[in-house]
C-alpha positions in Angstrom: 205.6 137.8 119.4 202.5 139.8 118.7 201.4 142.3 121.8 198.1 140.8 122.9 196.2 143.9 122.0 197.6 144.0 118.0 196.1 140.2 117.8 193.0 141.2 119.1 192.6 143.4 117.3 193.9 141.8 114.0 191.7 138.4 114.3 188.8 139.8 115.9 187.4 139.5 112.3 187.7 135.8 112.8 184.5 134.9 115.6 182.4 137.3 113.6 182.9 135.5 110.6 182.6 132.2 112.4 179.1 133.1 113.5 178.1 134.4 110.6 179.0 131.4 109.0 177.2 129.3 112.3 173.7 131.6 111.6 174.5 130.2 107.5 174.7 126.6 108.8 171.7 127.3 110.8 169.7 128.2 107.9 170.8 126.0 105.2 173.6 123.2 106.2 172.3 121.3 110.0 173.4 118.0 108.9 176.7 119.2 109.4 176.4 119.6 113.3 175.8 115.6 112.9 179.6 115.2 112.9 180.2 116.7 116.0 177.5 114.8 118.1 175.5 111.7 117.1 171.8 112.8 119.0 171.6 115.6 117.4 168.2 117.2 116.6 168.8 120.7 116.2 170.4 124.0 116.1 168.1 127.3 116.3 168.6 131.3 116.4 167.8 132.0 120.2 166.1 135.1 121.3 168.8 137.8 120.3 171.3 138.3 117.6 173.9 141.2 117.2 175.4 143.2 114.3 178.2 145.0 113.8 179.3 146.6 110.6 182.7 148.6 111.3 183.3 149.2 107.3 181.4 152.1 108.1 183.1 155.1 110.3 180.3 155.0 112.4 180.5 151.5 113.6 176.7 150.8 112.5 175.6 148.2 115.1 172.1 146.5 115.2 170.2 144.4 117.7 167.5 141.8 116.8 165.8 141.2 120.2 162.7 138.8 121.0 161.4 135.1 120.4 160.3 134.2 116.8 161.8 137.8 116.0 161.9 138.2 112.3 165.4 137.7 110.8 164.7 139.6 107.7 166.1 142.8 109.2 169.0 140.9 109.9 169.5 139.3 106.5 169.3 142.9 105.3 172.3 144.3 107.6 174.3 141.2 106.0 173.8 142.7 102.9 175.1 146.1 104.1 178.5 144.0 104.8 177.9 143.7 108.3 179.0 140.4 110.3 177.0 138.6 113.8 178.6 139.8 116.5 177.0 138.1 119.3 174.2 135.1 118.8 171.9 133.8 121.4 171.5 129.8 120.1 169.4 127.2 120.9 171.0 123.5 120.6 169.3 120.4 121.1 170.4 117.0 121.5 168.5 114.0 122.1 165.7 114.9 124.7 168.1 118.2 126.2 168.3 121.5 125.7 171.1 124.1 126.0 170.2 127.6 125.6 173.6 130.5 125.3 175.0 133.3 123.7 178.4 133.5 121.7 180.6 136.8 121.4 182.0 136.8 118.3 184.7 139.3 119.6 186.3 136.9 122.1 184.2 133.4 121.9 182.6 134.0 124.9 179.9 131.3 126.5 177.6 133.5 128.4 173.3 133.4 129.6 173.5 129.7 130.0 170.7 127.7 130.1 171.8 123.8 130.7 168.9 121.1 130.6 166.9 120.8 133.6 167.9 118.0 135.9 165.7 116.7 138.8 167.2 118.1 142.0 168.8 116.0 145.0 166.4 114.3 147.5 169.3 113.9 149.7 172.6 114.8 150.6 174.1 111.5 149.1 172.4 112.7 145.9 174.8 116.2 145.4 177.6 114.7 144.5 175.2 113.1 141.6 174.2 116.2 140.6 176.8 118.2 140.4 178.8 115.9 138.5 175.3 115.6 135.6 175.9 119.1 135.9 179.4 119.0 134.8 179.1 117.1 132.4 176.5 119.2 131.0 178.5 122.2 130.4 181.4 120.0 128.9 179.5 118.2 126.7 178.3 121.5 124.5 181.8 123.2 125.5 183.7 120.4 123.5 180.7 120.2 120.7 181.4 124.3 120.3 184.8 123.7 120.2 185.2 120.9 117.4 182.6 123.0 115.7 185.0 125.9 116.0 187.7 124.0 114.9 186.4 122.4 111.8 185.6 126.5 110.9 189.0 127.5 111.1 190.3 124.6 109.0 187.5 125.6 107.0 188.4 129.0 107.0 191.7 128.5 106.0 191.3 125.9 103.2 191.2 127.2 99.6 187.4 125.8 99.9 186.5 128.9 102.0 186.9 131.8 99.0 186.2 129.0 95.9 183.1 127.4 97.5 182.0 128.3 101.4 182.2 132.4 100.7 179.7 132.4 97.2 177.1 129.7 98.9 176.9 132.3 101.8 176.6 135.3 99.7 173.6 133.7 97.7 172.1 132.7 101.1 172.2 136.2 102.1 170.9 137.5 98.4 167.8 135.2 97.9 166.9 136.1 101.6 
């Protein structure tokens, strides 16, 4: 069995690429988010986006900070061989909005934002509430994770070098 410190550090490639490939889908392929939740309306960069590019000794890492910040910078750290390392997304379904970073280093959910609910007028009215706000969080938690799943089965189908790998190195080179 593999010491939990040798597989983190073997397959921590793995959420980088997934993001990387999640800011791809982004851009060019939405429709494919369809599969994973029928009121889907959309998927959108949030208000910060990391990269890390450890091919070079220094560890070159970059932060794209701000609303409607300009991606182009980003695009260009691509190009460098760098991978997203943490994305801030913004995921809307039906008339709600989730707002939440991903770590690509460990998949962490983190600055949640869930869609606003009224609040309770009484006390028989918590229980209500708290369980809209359960369901809340599962409902993107289980839309992540069937995204995340159909990525590694992506990942580690002969489609992932022959097609997935070329249509996101042209995204990146006609940015």
């Amino acid at each position: 069995m593999l010491d939990v410190a040798v597989a983190y550090s073997r397959y921590q490639f793995l959420g980088e690429e997934f993001l990387t490939w999640l800011w791809y889908v982004i851009e060019k392929d939405q429709n494919l988010i369809k599969n994973f939740d029928k009121d889907f309306v959309a998927l959108e960069i949030g208000n910060r986006i990391v990269f890390e590019n450890r091919r070079r000794e220094s560890g070159e890492r970059i932060t794209i900070k701000g609303d409607g910040a300009s991606l182009e910078e980003g695009i260009l750290t691509l190009k460098k061989g760098a991978l997203v390392s943490e994305l801030n997304v913004v995921f809307k379904s039906a008339e709600l909005t989730w707002q939440f970073s991903l770590k690509g280093e460990s998949l962490n959910v983190s600055s949640f934002n869930l869609p606003s609910t009224g609040t309770p007028e009484s006390d028989e009215d918590i229980e209500g509430f708290v369980l809209e706000k359960i369901f809340l969080y599962d409902k993107i938690l289980k839309i992540l994770e069937n995204i995340f799943t159909y990525f590694v089965k992506l990942r580690l189908s002969n489609r992932w070098q022959d097609k997935t790998v070329p249509k996101i190195k042209s995204w990146i080179q006609s940015a």
